[in-house]
C-alpha positions as CSV (number, residue, x, y, z in Angstrom):
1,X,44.8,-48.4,62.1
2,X,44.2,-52.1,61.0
3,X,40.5,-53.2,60.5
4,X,40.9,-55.7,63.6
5,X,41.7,-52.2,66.2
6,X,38.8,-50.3,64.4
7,X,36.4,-52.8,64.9
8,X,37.2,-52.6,68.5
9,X,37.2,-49.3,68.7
10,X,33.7,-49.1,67.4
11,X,32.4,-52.1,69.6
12,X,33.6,-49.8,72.4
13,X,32.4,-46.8,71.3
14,X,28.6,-49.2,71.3
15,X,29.2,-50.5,74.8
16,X,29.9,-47.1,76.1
17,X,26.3,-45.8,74.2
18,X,24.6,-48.7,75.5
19,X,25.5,-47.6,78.7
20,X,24.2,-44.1,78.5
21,X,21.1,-45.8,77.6
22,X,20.7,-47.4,80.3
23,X,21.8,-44.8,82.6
24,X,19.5,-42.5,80.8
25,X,16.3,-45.4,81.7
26,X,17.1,-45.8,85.1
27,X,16.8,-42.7,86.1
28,X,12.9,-43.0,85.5
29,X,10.7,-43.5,88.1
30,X,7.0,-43.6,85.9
31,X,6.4,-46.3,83.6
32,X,5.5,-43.8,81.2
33,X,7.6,-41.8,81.2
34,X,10.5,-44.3,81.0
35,X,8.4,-45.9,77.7
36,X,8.4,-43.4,75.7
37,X,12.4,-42.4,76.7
38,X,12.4,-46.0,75.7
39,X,11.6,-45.9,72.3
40,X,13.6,-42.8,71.2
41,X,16.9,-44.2,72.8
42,X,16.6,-47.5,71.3
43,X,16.0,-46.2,67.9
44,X,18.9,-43.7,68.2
45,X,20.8,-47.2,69.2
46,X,20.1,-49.0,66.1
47,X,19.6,-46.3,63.7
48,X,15.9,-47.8,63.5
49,X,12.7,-46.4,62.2
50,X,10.8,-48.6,64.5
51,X,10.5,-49.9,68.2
52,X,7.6,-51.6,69.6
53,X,6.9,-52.6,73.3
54,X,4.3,-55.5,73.5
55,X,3.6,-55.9,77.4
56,X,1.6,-59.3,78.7
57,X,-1.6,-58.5,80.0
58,X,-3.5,-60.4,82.2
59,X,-6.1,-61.8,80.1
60,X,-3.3,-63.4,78.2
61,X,-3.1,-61.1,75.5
62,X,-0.2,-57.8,74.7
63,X,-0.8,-54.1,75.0
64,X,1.2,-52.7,72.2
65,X,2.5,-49.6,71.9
66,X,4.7,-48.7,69.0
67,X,7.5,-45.3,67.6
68,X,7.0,-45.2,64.2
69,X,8.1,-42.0,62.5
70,X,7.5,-40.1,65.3
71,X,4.0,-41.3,66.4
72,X,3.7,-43.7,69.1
73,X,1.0,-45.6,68.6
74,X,-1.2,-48.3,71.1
75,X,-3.2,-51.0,70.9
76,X,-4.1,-54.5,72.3
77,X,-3.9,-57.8,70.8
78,X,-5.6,-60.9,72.2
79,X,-3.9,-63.8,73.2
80,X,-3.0,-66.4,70.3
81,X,-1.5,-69.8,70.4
82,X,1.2,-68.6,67.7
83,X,3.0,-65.8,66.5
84,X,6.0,-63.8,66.4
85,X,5.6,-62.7,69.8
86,X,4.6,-65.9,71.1
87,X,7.6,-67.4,69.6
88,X,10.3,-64.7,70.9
89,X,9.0,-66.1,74.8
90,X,9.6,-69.4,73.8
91,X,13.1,-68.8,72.5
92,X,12.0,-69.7,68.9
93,X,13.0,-67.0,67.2
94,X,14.9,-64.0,67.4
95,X,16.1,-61.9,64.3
96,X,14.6,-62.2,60.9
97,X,16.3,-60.1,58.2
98,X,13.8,-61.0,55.6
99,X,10.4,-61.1,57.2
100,X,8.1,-61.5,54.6
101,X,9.7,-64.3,53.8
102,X,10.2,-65.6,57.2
103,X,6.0,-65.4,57.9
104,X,5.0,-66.7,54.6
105,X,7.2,-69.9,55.0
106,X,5.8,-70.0,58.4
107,X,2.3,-69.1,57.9
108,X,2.2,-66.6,60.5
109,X,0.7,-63.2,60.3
110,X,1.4,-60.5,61.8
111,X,-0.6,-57.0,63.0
112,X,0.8,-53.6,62.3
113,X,-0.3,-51.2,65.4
114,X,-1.1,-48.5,63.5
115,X,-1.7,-47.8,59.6
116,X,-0.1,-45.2,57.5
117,X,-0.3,-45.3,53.6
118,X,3.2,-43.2,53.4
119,X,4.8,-45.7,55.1
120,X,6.4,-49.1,54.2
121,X,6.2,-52.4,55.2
122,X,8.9,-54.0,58.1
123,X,11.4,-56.3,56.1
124,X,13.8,-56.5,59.2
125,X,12.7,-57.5,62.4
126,X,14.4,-58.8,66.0
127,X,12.8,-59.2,69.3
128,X,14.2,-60.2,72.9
129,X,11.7,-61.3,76.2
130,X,11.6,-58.7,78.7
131,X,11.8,-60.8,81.9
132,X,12.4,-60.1,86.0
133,X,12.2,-62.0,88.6
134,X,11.3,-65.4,86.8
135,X,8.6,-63.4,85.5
136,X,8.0,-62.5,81.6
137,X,6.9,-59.0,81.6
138,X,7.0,-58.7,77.2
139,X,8.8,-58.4,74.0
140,X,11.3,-55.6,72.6
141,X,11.3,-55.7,69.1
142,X,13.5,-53.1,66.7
143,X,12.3,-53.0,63.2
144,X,13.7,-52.0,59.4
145,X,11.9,-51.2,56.1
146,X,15.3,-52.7,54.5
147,X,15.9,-56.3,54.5
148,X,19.7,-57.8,56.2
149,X,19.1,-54.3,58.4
150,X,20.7,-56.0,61.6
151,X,23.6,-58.7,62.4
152,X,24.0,-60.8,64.8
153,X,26.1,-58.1,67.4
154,X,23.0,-56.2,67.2
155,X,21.0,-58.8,68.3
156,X,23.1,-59.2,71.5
157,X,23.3,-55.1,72.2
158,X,19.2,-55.7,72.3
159,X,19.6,-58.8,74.9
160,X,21.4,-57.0,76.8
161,X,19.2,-54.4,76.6
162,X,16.4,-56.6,77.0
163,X,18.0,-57.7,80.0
164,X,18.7,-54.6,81.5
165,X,15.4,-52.8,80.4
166,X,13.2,-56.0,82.6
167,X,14.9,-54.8,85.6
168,X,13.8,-50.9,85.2
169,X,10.6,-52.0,84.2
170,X,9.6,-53.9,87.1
171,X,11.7,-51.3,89.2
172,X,8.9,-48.5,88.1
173,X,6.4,-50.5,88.4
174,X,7.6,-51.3,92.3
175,X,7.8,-47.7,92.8
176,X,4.3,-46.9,91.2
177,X,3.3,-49.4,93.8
178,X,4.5,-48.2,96.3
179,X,3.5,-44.7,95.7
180,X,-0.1,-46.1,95.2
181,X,-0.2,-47.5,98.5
182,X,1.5,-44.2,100.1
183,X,-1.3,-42.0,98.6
184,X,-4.4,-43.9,98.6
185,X,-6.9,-45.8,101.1
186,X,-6.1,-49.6,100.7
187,X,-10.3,-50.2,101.4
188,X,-12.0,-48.4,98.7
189,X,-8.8,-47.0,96.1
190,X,-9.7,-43.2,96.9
191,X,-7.0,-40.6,97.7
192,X,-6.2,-41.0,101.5
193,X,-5.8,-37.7,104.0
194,X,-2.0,-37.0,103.1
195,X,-3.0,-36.4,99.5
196,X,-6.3,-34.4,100.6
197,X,-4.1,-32.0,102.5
198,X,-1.6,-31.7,99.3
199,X,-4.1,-31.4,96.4
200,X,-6.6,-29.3,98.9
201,X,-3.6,-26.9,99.3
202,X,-3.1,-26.7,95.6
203,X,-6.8,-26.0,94.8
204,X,-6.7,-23.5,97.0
205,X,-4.3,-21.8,94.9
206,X,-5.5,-23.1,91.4
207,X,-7.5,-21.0,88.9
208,X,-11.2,-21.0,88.2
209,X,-14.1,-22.1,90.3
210,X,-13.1,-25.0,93.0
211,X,-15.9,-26.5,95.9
212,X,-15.0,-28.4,98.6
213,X,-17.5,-31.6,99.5
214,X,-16.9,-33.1,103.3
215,X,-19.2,-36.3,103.8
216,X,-20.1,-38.8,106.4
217,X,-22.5,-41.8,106.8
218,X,-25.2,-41.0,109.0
219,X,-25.4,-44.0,112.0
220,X,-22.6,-45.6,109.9
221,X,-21.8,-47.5,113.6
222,X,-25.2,-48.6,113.8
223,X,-24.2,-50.9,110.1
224,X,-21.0,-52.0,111.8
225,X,-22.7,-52.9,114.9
226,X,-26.2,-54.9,113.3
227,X,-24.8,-56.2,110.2
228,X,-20.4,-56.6,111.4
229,X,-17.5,-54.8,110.0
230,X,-17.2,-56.4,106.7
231,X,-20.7,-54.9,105.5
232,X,-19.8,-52.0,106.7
233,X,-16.8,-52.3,104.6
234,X,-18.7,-53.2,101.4
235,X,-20.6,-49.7,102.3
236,X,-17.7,-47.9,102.6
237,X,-16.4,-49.5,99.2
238,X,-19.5,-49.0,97.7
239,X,-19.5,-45.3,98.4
240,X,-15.8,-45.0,97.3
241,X,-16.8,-46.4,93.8
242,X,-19.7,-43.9,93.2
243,X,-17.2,-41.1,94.0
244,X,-15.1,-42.4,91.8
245,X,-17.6,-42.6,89.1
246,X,-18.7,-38.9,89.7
247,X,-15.0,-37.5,89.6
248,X,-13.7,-39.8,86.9
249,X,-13.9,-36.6,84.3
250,X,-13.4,-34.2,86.3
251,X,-12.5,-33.5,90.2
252,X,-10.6,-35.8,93.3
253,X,-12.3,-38.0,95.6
254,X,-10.8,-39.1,99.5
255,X,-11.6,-41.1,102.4
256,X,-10.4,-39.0,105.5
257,X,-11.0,-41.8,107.9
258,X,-13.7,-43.7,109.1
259,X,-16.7,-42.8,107.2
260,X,-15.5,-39.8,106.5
261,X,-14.8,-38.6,102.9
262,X,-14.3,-35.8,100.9
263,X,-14.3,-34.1,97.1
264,X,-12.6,-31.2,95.5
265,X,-14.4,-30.6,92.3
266,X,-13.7,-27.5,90.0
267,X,-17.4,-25.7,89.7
268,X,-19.7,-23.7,91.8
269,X,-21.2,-25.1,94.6
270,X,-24.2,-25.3,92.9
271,X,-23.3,-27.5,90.4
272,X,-21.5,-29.7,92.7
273,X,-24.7,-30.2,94.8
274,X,-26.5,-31.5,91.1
275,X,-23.4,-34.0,90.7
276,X,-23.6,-35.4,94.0
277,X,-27.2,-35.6,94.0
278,X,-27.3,-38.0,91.2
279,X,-24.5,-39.8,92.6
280,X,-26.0,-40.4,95.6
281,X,-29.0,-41.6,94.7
282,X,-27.3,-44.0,92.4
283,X,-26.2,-45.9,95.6
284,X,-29.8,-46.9,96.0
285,X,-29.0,-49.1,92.8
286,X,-25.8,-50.3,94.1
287,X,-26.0,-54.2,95.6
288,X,-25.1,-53.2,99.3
289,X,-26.3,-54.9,102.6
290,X,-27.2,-51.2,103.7
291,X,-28.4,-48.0,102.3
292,X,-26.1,-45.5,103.6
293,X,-27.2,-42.3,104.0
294,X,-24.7,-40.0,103.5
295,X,-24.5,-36.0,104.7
296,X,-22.8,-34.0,102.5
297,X,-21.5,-30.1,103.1
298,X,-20.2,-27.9,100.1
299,X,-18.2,-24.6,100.6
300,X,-16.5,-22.3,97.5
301,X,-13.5,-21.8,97.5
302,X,-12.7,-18.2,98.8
303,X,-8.9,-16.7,98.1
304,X,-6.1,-16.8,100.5
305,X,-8.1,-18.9,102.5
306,X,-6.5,-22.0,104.5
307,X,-7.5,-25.3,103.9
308,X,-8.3,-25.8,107.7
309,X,-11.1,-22.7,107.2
310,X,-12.1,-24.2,104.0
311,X,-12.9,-27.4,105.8
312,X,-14.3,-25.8,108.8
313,X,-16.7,-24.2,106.7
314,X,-17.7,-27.1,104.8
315,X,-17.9,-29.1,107.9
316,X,-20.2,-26.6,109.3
317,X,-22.9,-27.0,106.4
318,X,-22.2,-31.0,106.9
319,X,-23.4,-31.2,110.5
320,X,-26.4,-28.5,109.4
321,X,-27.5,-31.7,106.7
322,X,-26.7,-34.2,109.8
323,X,-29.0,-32.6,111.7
324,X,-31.9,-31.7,109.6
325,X,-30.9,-35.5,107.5
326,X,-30.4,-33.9,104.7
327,X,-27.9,-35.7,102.0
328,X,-26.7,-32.2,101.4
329,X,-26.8,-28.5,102.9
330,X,-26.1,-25.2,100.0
331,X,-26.4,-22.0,101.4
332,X,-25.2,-18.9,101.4
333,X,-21.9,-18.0,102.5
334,X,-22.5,-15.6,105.1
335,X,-18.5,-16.0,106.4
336,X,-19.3,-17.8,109.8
């Protein structure tokens, strides 16, 4: 076999892994997910120790997130006029095989994501935009601790890469979008009915303690009517963030409809009622052009139970706070 056919042989033999690659990141759906297939596929690709992601944030700055070994690491860097990644975006530079060299003639510096003393320094480095749609969304960068670790062909398996890597990106990032807007309330960023009747049906069935928490704003037309439908949208926004707040450890928050919301939190009732007590009365301190009053109804969780008795029952202790304007009822079950 003459060195010319062997060299072909190989280059095919890359194209065709390149394409598995590929393959193997399109299938994901989750940005996530596909990051971290990400890193282990490219280093596989070029035989690398390293692969770092650097994403453009909005403030101008890069979320980093870096496989080193076989810890991925994160972190954010501000935005600077100058610097390796600054310069792969504006086509300045795009494989270094001797770094070191490379930053000190260029008085650049450079940040390693994370530090570990059992590890050397990167003497090989290349980096390719990440763009879609006119739009840059990063750098990949593939790193050696040996210096003249790449050549030029790799360089232009990692644009094409590059290329083909922008396109899933923004694809999973449609689809997260998407999903986000299937799932939750546009008005206030809660879960929306759909997901209350799916994750309702799985606490139902989950282990431990689970309480259900229906809710309404008491006269919540008479806001809409005196004050007009956008404050009464701040309201219900305003309400939305405090439930948020109180189930951002632990526990689900929704808006049914309306002014009608609802929690799934994994305690007793009794400890739910001391959660949403302080959350309510932390919407006093909340800069709204109403105070809403909101009636609140808690149920356990019994087993085998349907979600529509589950909510019936919490309903039932809702309209008993309604009533008596109560933010909350707790009483005994006594299986009405």
């Amino acid at each position: 076999m003459t060195t010319e056919h062997a060299d072909a042989q190989r280059q095919i033999a890359r194209y065709r892994s390149l394409v598995q690659v590929i393959a193997s990141l399109s299938r994901h759906v989750r940005t996530e997910d596909l990051l971290r297939t990400m890193h282990h596929e490219v280093q596989a690709l070029f035989a690398s120790p390293i692969t770092l992601l650097a994403r453009c944030t909005p403030e101008g700055g890069w979320a980093l997130q870096t496989l080193e070994g076989d810890v991925i690491a994160e972190q954010w860097l501000g935005p600077r006029r100058d610097g390796l990644l600054e310069r792969v975006v504006m086509d300045r530079v795009r494989l270094e095989n001797d770094l070191p060299a490379y930053l000190d003639r260029e008085g650049l510096t450079v940040v390693r994501v994370h530090y570990r003393p059992d590890l050397p320094h990167t003497m090989s480095w290349m980096g390719v935009p990440l763009r879609a749609g006119g739009e840059t969304l990063g750098v990949l960068s593939v790193q050696s601790y040996a210096l003249n670790a790449f050549t030029p062909e790799d360089l232009e398996f990692l644009e094409l890469l590059g290329v083909q890597l922008g396109i899933v990106m923004e694809n999973a990032a449609l689809h997260e979008q998407l999903e986000r807007e299937a799932n939750t309330d546009p008005l206030t960023g809660l879960f929306n009915r759909r997901q209350f009747a799916l994750r309702g049906e799985a606490a139902g069935h989950a282990a431990g303690e689970w309480t259900l928490a229906v809710m309404d704003v008491q006269k919540f037309k008479r806001i809409n009517d005196e004050l007009g439908h956008a404050a009464g949208d701040v309201v219900l926004r305003g309400i939305g963030e405090a439930l948020l707040d109180l189930t951002a450890t632990r526990g689900e928050a929704f808006r049914l409809g309306g002014d009608e919301f609802a929690l799934l939190l994994p305690c007793t009732p009794e400890r739910a009622a001391a959660l949403l007590r302080a959350g309510l009365d932390g919407l006093a301190g909340r800069a709204l052009p109403a105070s809403p009053f909101v009636n609140v109804g808690l149920a356990a969780r019994r087993a085998g139970e349907p979600l529509t008795e589950w909510v019936r029952r919490a309903d039932r202790h809702m309209y008993a706070a309604k009533r008596t304007r109560a933010h909350l009822i707790v009483s005994p079950e006594d299986g009405a």
